[in-house]
NUMAR-69007 format. One record per residue (C-alpha): residue in three letters; x, y, z; residue number from 1. Coordinates in pm, 1 decimal. Example, Ala and Ser with C-alpha at 12.3 -4.5 7.8 and 13.67 -1.06 7.14 Angstrom:
// residues 2
residuo,px,py,pz,num
ALA,1230.0,-450.0,780.0,1
SER,1367.0,-106.0,714.0,2
This chain:
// residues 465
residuo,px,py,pz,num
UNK,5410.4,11346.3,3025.5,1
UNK,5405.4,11687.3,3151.7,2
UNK,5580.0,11582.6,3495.6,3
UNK,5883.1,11528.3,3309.8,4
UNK,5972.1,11827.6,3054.8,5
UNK,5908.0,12184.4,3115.1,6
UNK,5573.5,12331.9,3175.0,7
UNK,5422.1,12468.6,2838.4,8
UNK,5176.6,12721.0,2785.4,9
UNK,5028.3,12690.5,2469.5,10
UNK,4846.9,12430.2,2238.5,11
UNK,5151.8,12446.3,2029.7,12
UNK,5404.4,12368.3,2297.2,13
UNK,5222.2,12041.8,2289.2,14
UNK,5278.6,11962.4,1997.0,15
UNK,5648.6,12040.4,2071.9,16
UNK,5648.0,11819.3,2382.7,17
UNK,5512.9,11518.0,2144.0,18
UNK,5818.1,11624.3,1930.3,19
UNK,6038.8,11582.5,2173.3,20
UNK,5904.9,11266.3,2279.7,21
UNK,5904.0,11153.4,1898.9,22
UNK,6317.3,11214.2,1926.8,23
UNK,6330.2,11076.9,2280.6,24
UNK,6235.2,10736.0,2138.2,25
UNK,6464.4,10683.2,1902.6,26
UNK,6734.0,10711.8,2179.4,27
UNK,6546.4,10533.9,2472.4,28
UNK,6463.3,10854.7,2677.0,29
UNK,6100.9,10899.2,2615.1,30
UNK,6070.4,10558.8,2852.7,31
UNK,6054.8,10874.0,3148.9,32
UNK,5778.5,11048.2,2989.4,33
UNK,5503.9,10741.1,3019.5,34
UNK,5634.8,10599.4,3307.8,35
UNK,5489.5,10851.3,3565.5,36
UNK,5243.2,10585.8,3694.8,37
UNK,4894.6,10729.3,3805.8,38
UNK,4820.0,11039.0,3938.9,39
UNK,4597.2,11080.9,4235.0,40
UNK,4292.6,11157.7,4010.5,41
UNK,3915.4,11091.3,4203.2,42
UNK,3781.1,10753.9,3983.4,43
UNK,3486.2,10627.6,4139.6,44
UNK,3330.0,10378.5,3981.3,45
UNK,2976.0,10455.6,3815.7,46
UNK,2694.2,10527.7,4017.8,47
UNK,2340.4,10753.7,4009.8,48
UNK,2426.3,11000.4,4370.3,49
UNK,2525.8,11298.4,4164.1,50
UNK,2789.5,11530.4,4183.0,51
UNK,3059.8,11376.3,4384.4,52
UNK,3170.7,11696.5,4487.2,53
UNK,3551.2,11614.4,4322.9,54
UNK,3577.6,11814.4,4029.9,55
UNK,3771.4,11767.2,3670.3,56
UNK,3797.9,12076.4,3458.9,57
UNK,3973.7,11932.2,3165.8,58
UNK,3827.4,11814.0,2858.0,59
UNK,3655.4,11479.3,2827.9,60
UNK,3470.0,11474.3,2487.3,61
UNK,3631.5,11660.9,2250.6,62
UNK,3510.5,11638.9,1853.9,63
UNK,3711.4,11800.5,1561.9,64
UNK,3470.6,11772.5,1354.6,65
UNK,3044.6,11725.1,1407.5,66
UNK,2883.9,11562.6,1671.2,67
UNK,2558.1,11427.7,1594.9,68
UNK,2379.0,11228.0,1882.7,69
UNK,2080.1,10953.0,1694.0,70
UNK,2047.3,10806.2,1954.6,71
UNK,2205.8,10849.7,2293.2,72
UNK,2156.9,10993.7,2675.4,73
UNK,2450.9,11195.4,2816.5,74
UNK,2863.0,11316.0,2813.4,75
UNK,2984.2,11370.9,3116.6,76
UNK,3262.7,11608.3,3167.6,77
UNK,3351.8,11887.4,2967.1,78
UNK,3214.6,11896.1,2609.1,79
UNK,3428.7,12048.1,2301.7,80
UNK,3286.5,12077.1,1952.1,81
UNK,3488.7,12240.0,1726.2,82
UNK,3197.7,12211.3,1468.7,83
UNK,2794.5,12192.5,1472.2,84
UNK,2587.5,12018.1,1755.5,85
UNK,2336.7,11807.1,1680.2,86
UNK,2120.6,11606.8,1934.1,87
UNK,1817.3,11365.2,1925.8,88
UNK,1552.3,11463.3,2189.4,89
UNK,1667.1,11514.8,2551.7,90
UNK,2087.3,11501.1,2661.7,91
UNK,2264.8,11594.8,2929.3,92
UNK,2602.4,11762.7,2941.1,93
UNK,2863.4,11758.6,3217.1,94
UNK,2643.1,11646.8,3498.8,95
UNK,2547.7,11273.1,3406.5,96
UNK,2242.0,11056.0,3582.6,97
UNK,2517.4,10777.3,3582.4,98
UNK,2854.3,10829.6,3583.1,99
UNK,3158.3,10865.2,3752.7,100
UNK,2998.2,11179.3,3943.3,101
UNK,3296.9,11394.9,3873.6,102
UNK,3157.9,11718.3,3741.0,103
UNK,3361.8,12005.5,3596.1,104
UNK,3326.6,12307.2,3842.7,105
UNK,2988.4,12438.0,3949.8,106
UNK,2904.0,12698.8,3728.1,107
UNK,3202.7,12652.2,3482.9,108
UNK,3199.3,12616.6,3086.3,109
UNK,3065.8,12247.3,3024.3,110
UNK,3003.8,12332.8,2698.9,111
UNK,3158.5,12432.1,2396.6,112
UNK,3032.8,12460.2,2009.6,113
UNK,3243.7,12569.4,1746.2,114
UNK,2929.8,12609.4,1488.6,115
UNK,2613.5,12580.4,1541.7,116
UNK,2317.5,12407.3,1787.3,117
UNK,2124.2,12225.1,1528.7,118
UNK,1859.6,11984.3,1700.1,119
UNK,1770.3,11887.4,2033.4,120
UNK,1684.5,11975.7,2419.7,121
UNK,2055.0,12014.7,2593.7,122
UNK,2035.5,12002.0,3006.9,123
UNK,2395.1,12120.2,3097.6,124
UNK,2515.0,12183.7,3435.5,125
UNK,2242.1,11920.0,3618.3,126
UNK,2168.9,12063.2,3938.1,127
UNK,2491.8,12270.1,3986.9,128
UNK,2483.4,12526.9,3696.3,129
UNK,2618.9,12567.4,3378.5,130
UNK,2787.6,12824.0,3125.0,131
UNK,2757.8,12733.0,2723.3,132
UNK,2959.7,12937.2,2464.0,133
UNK,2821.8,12863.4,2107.2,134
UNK,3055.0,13042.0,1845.5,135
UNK,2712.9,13027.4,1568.9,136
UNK,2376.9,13023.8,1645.0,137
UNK,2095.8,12774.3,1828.1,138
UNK,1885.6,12655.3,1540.6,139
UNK,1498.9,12762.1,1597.5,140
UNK,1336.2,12468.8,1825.1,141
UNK,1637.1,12380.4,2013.2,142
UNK,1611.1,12429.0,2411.6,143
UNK,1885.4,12477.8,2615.9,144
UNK,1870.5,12447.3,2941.8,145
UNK,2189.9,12589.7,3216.8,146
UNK,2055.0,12537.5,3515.7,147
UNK,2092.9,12877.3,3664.4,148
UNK,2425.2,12937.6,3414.8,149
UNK,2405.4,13101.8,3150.2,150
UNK,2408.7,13093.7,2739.0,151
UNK,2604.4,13328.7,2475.5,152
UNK,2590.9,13270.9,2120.7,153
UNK,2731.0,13374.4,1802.0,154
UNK,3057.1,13448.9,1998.4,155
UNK,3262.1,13302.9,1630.1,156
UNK,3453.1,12990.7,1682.5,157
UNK,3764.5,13113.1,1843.6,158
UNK,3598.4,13291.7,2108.3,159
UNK,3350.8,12995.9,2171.3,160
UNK,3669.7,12750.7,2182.6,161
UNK,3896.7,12957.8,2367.1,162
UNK,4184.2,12723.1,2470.9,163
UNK,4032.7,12445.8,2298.5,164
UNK,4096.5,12634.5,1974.3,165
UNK,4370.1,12403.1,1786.2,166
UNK,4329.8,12090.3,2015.8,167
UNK,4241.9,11883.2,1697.1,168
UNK,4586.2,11946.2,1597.4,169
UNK,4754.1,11841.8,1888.0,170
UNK,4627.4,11430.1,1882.0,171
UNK,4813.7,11356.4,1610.0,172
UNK,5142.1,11394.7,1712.8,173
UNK,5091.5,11250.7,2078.1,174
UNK,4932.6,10995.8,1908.5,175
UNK,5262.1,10942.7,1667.9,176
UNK,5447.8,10944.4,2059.9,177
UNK,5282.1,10692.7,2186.7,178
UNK,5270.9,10444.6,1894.8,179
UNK,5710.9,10519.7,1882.5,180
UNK,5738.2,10348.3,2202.6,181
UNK,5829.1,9935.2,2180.6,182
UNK,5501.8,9724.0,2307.9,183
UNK,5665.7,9525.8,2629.9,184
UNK,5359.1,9317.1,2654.6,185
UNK,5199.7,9025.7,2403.7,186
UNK,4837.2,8991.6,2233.0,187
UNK,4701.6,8651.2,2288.5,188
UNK,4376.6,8569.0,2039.6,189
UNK,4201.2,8252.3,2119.8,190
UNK,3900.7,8215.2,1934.1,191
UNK,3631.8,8505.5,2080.7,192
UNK,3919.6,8606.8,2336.3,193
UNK,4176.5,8851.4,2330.7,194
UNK,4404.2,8882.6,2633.7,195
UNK,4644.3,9153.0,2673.4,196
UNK,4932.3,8998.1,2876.2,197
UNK,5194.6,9251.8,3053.4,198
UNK,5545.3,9182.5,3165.3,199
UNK,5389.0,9198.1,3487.9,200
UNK,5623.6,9510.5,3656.7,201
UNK,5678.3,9799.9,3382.2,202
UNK,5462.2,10124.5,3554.3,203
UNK,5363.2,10096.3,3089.9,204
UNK,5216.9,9831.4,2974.2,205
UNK,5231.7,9884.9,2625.4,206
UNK,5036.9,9701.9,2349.6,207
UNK,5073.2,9674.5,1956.8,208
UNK,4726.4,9503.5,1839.2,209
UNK,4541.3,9481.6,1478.1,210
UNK,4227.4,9577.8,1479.0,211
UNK,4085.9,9247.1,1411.0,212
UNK,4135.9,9142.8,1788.0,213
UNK,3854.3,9379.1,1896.5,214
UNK,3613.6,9210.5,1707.4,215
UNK,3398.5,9280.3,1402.2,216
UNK,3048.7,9292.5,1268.5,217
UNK,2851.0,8975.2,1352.7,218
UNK,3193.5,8862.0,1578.1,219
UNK,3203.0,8983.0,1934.1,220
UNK,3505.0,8921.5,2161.4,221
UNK,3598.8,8948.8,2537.4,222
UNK,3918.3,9154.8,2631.6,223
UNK,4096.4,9044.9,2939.5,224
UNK,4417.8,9259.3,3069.8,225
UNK,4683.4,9018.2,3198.1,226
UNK,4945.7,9030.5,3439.1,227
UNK,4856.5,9460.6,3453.0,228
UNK,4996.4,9627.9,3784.9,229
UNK,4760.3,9768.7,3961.8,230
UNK,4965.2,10133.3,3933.0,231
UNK,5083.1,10139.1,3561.7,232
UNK,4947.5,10292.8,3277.4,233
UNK,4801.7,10049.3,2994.1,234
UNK,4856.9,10197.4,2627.5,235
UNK,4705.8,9991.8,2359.9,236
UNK,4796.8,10127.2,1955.9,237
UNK,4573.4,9990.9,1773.4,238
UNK,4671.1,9959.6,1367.7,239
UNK,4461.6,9870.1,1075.7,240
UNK,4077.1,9902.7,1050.6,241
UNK,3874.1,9887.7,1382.7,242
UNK,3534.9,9799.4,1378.0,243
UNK,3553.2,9725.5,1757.6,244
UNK,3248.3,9450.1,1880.5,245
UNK,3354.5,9385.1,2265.8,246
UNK,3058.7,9186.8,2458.0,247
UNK,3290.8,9221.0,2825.2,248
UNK,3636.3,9345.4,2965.5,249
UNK,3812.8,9132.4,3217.0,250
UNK,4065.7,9149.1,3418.0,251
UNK,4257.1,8798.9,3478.8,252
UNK,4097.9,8628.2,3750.8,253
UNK,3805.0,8823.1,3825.5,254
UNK,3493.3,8732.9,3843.8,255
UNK,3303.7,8965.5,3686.4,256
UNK,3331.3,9157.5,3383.5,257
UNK,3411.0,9567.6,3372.6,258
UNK,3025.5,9670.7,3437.9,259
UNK,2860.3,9921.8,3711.9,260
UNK,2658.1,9606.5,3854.9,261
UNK,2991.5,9389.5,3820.0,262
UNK,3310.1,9453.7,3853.1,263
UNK,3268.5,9835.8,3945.9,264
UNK,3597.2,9893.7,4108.7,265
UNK,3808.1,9735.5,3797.2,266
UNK,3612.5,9947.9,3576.2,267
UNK,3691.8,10305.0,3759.0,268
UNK,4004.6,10182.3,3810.0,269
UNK,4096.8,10056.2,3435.2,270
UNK,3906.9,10353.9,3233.1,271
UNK,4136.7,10588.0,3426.3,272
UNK,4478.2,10440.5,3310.0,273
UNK,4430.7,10284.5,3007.2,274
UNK,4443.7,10459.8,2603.1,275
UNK,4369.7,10289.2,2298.8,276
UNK,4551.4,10480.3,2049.8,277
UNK,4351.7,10441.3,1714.0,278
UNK,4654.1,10487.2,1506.3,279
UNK,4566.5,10447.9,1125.7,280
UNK,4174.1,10383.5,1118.7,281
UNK,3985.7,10764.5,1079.2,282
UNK,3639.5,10569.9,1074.4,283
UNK,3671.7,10323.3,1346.2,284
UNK,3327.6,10232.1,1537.9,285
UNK,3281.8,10096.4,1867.3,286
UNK,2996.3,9856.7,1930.4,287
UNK,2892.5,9528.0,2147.0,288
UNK,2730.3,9493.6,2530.9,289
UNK,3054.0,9603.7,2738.0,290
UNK,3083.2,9939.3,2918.5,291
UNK,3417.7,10021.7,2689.6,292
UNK,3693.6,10054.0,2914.7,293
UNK,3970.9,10359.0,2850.0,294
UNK,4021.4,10651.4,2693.7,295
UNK,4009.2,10677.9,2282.0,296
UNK,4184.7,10893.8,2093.7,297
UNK,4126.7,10908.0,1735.2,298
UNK,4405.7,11180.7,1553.1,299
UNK,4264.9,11146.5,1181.6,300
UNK,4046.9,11398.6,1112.0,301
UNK,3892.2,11310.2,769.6,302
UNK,3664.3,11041.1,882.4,303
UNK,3349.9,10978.5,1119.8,304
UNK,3420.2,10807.5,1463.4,305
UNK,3058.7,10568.7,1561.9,306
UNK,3004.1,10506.2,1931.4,307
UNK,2712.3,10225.6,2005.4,308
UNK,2831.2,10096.1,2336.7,309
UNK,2614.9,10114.5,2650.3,310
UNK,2897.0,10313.2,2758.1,311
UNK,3224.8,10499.2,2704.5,312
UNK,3469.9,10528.9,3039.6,313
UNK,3687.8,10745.2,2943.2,314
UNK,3842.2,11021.4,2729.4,315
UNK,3720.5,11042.9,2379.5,316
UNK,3917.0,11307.3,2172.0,317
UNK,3825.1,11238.9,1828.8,318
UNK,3969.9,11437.5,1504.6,319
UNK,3686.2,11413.2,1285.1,320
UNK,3330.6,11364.3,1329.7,321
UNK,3159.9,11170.7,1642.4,322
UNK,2816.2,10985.2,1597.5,323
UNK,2680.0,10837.6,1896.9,324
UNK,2416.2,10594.5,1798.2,325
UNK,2256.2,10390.9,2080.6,326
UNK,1978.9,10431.6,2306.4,327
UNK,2070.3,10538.0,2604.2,328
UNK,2412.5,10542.3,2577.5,329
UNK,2651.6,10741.2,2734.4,330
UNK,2991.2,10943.4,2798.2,331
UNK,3132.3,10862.9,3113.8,332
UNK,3456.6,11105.5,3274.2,333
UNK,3737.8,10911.9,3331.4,334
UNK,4084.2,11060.6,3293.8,335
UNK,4356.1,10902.2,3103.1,336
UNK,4565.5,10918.6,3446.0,337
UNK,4995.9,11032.5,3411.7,338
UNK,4916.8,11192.9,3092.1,339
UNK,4876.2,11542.1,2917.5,340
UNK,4484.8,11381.1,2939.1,341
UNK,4435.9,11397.3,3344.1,342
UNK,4215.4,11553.6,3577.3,343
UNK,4264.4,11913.8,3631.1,344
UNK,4077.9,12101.9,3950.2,345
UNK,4120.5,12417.5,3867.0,346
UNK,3873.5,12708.3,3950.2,347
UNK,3762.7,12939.8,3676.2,348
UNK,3763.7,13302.0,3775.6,349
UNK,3386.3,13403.4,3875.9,350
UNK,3252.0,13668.9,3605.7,351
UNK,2896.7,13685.5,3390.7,352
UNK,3101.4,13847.6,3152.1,353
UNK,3274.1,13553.1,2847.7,354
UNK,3621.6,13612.1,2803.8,355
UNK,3642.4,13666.0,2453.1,356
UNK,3372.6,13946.6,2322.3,357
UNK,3333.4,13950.5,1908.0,358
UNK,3242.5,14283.7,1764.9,359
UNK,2875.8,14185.2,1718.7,360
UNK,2785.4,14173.5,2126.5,361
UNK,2672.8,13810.2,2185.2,362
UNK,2364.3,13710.4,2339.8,363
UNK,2345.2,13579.0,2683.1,364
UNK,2089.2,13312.0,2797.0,365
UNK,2100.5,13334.3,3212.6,366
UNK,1956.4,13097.4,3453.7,367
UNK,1917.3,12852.5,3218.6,368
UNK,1604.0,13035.7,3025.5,369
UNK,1576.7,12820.1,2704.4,370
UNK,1597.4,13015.4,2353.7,371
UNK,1277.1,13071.7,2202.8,372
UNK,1186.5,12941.9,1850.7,373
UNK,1346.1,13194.3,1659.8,374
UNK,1676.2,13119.9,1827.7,375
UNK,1669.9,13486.4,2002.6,376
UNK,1839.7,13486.8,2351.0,377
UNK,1759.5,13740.4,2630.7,378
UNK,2012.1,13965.6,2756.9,379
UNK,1891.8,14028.5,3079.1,380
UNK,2009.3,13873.1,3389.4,381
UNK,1747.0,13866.8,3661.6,382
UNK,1809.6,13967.3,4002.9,383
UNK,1965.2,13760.8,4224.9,384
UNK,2055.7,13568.8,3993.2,385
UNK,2397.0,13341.2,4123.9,386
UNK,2779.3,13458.1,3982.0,387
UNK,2882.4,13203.9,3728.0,388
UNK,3245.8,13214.7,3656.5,389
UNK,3428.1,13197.6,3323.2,390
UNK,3687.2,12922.1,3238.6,391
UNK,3931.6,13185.0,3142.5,392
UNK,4160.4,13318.9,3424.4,393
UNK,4283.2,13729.9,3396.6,394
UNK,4631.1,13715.5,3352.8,395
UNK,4857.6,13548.2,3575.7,396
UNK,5041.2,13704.6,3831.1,397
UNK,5418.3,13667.9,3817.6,398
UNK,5508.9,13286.2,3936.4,399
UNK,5171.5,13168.5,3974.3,400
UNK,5029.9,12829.5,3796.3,401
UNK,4726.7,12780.6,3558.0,402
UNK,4600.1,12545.9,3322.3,403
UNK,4640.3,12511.1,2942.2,404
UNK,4414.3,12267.0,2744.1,405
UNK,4457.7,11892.1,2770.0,406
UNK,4567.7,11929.5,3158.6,407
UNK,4950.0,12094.1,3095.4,408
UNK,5007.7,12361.9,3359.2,409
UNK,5131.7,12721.2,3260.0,410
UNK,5398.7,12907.6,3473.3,411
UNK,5392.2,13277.9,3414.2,412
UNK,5731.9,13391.2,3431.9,413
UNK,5880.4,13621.0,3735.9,414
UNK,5987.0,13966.9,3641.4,415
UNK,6305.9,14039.7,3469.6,416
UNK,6565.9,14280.3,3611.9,417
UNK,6735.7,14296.7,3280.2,418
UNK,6610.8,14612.2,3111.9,419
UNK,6808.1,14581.5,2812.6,420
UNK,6621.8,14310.7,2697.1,421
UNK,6313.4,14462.1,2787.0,422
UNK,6061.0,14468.2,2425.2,423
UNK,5923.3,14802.4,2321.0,424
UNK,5599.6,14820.1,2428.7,425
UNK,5357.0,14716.2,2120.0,426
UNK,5073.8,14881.8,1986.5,427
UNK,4698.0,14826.1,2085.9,428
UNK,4488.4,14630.2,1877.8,429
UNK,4345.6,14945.2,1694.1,430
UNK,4655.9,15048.5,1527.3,431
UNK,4713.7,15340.1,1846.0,432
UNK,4996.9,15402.7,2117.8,433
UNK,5041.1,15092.2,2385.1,434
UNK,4898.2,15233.4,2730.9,435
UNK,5264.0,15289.2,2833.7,436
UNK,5315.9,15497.7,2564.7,437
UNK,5035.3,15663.6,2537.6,438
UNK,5093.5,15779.9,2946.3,439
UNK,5449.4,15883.5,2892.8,440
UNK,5311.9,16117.7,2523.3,441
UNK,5180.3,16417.0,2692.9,442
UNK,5516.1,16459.8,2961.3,443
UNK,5720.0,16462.3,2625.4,444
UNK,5477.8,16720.2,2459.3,445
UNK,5549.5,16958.9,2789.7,446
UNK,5913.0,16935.8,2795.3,447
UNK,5963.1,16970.1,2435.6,448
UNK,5746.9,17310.8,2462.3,449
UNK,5965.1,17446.1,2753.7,450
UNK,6311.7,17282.2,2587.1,451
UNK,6182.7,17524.0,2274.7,452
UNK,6094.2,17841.9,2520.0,453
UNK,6389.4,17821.1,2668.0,454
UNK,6593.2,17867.2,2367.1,455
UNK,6342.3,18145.2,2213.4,456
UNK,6459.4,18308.5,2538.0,457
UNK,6835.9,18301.0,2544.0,458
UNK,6795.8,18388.9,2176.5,459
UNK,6651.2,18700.7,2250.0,460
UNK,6870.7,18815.3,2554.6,461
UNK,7141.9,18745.5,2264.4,462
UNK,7012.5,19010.5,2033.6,463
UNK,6975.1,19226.9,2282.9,464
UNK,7299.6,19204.8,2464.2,465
C-alpha cells in the first residue's frame, strides 16, 4: 500500500492510510493500493542451514494481548508482545532450526515484551546475537539466553515496545480496507475441498469465504488456489466463526501439497503473498496436518487466537491473545509481500545503550548471561564483549529514509527557508528553557546590563551639564 500514497511516519498515519483506502473504495481508487504485485522480498522455502544471511527487520509475530506457548518450538522473525510472555520449556526466538532462514539483523531487537517473562527457557538471537527489551520483569526460574546480545528489563511498556507501541490499533482498520474491496475470484466447496479460483490475470486475487470452508472440529479440508498468477497478491476475508482444520494446501495441478518435503517452492512462494483477513471471528483457531500457508491477521482484540498447526508461514499479527498449542510447532517468517506487512532490511544503529531509559535505570543482561532465580540481571558488560545495536535510529538527517512499524518508510523533511513559520522553540521535558533558549539567555542578560549603564551614564552627564 505504501508505494502508492505518501510516506507516513507514525503508527497513526496508518491508520490514516487505511482511511483513505476505506474512502478509496467506495469510488474504485483503492484498486491502486493492492495492486502493487510482489516486492522483491528473499522467500526461500523452509530449510535447517541457518541464517540465510538476507535479513527482515519488520515484525512477524506480533500479539496484543498474551502469548502463552503449551506446547510449541520456535517464532521466527521479530517477536512483539504487547502483554506477558509465557513459554513451556525450551523456544527459540528470531533465529529458527527450520524456517525460512531470514533472520532480523545480527544483533538487533528480536524481542519485545510489553509485561512480563513468566515461564520458560527463551534462546533468542541463535548463533548471531540478540537484544530483548522486557517493559516488566523475568519471573524467578526463567532463563534467557541472547547469544552474546544483551537483556534489559523493567524498561515499562512503552519503552520496551518502542515503535510497536499502538500496532494493535492499527489491524483493525487495514483489516476494514481490505475486506471493502469486491472479491474478483469464486469459492468452490466440494465435499472435503475448497478451491479458491481467480480470474486468472488481476495482480489481487481477492476472496470472500465463510469460515465453514476451512474446516471444523472432527472435519478437515484441503485448500487448493486456482487459476492464481504467479505475481499477484492473494487476499482471502474470511467472515463468520473460524475454527480452521486444513490437512494440505494445493496449488492446481501440482503434485504435492504446500510442505518443506513437498512442494517447497509453492510454499515460500504462497506464504509470502497471500493474507487471510479474519474479519469478524476474535477466537478463531487454526488446526490440522498442513504447514498453514499466509499471513493471519486477526484485528479483534477481546478474544484468544489458538495455533496447533505443524506450522505457520507467515505473518501473524493478532489483537488479542495468542496460544500456541502443539508440539513442536512453529512460526515461520514470511512477509505478506506489496503490503504495509513486507520485509524491511534496515540496519539498527549500533549502541549497548536502549533507546528509551525509564527513571528507574533498567537492568541489562549482556552476552546472553541468563537471569538468576530471583530474576536479578547483571549490569556489567564484560570485556570484549561484541557492539549490539539498538532498533531505534538517532534522528534522521534532513531527506534521509527510515522505517516506521509494519514496514512504512519515514522521510524526514528538508529544511525550511521560511522563518516565519518557524515554531518557537519548546521547552525541555523538565519544565526548563529549550537548549536554544537557554544559549541565547545569558547574551540577553549582558546587553540588558550595558543597555541600563548606558542610560545611568547619559543621565548623569545630564545633571551635571
Amino acid at each position: 500500500m505504501s508505494r502508492f500514497f505518501p510516506r507516513l511516519s507514525t503508527v497513526g498515519s496508518r491508520v490514516a492510510v487505511s482511511a483513505l483506502l476505506l474512502g478509496a473504495a467506495g469510488t474504485g481508487l483503492a484498486g491502486t493500493a493492492f495492486a502493487a504485485g510482489v516486492d522483491d522480498c528473499s522467500t526461500p522455502p523452509i530449510s535447517d542451514g541457518g541464517p540465510s544471511g538476507a535479513s527482515d527487520s519488520n515484525v512477524n509475530v506480533f500479539v496484543g494481548g498474551s502469548f502463552t506457548v503449551k506446547a510449541g518450538a520456535e517464532a521466527e522473525g521479530v517477536v512483539v508482545v504487547d502483554g506477558d510472555l509465557g513459554t513451556a520449556g525450551f523456544y527459540n526466538v528470531g533465529v529458527a532450526g527450520a524456517g525460512s532462514q531470514v533472520a532480523p539483523p545480527a544483533g538487533s531487537v528480536m524481542l519485545r515484551v510489553g509485561g512480563d517473562v513468566t515461564t520458560g527457557h527463551l534462546d533468542v538471537g541463535s548463533r548471531i546475537g540478540a537484544q530483548v527489551r522486557v517493559g516488566g520483569s523475568v519471573h524467578p526460574g526463567v532463563q534467557i539466553d541472547t547469544n552474546g546480545g544483551s537483556l534489559a528489563t523493567q524498561l515499562g511498556h512503552d519503552a520496551a515496545l518502542e515503535t510497536s507501541t499502538g500496532f494493535a490499533s492499527t489491524l483493525a482498520p487495514e483489516s476494514a480496507a481490505y475486506d471493502a474491496r469486491t472479491a474478483n475470484g469464486k469459492v468452490v466447496r466440494s465435499g472435503s475441498d475448497t478451491t479458491l479460483d481467480g480470474d486468472g490475470t488481476s495482480k489481487v486475487q481477492l476472496f470472500d469465504l465463510d469460515g465453514a470452508a476451512l474446516g471444523a472440529s472432527g472435519h478437515a479440508v484441503t485448500v487448493t488456489f486456482a487459476h492464481v498468477p504467479d505475481d499477484a497478491q492473494v487476499v482471502v476475508n474470511v467472515h463468520g466463526q473460524v475454527d480452521a482444520t486444513v490437512n494440505g494446501f494445493w496449488r492446481d495441478g501440482g503434485a504435492h501439497a504446500f510442505d518443506q518435503n513437498g512442494d517447497k517452492d509453492g510454499l515460500a512462494s504462497y506464504a509470502s503473498r497471500t493474507l487471510w483477513n479474519i474479519v469478524d471471528d476474535a477466537s478463531p483457531s487454526f488446526t490440522g496436518g498442513a504447514q498453514w500457508t499466509g499471513s493471519v491477521v486477526v484485528p479483534k482484540a477481546n478474544g484468544t487466537t489458538t495455533v496447533a498447526v505443524p506450522g505457520m508461514n507467515g505473518r501473524v499479527y493478532v489483537a488479542g491473545n495468542l496460544v500456541q498449542n502443539l508440539g513442536g510447532s512453529e512460526f515461520h517468517s514470511y512477509p505478506f509481500e506489496g503490503s504495509d506487512w513486507s520485509c524491511s532490511d534496515s540496519t539498527p544503529t549500533p549502541s549497548t545503550t536502549p533507546s528509551s531509559t525509564p527513571s528507574d535505570t533498567p537492568s541489562e543482561t549482556p552476552s546472553g548471561t541468563p537471569t538468576d532465580a530471583s530474576g536479578t540481571t547483571p549490569t556489567e558488560v564484560p570485556s570484549g564483549a561484541p557492539s549490539v545495536p539498538a532498533d531505534t535510529p538517532s534522528t534522521p538527517a534532513s531527506g534521509t529514509t527510515t522505517t516506521a512499524p509494519g514496514g512504512l518508510s519515514e522521510t524526514a523533511p528538508a529544511a525550511s527557508d521560511d522563518t516565519t513559520t518557524a515554531a518557537a522553540a519548546p521547552a525541555d521535558e523538565t519544565g526548563g528553557l529549550a537548549e536554544t533558549g537557554a544559549a541565547i539567555l545569558p547574551v540577553a542578560v549582558v546587553a540588558l546590563a550595558l543597555l541600563l549603564a548606558g542610560g545611568v551614564l547619559l543621565l548623569v552627564r545630564r545633571s551635571r551639564a
